[in-house]
C-alpha positions, 0 to 999 in steps of 0.5 A, a space after each residue: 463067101 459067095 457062089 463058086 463060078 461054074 466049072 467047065 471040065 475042058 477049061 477050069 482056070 478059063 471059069 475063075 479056078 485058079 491059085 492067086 492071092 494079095 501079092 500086099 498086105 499093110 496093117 495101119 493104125 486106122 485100116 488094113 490095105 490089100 493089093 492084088 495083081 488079079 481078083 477074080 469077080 465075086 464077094 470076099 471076106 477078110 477077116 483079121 484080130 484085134 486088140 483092144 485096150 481102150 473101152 468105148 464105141 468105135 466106127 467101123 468103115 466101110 469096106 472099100 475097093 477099087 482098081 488103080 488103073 481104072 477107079 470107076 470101077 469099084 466095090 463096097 460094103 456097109 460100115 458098122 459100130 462096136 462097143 468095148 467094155 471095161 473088164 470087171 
């Protein structure tokens, strides 16, 4: 999701191009924790299943990142609500 950097033929990897990936990957009971050594400037969608064996509302929270050297540089994004149903 977002736009690609653009790309300078001489140079691809000095525009963001380049293979890199979470060197972590935590799944807890109230949320999923990513650990990457680098993280090229841009906007990212994680997307991971769920199983759902409780009806009701429940509290999405809001996607949050930060560097761990440096916290006052951080990003986030919105929270949100989903409602289960009981099978009929």
């Amino acid at each position: 999701v977002g736009t690609r950097p653009g790309l300078a033929l001489n140079d691809p990897l000095s525009q963001g191009w380049g293979w890199w990936w979470f060197s972590n990957i935590e799944f807890r009971d109230e949320r999923v924790v990513l650990n990457a050594s680098y993280l090229p400037a841009g906007t990212y969608e994680y997307v991971y299943a769920l199983r759902v064996s409780v009806p009701g509302v429940y509290n999405v929270i809001p996607p949050t990142v930060r560097e761990f050297y440096f916290p006052e540089v951080f990003g986030s994004g919105a929270g949100s609500t989903f409602t289960v149903s009981a099978a009929e």
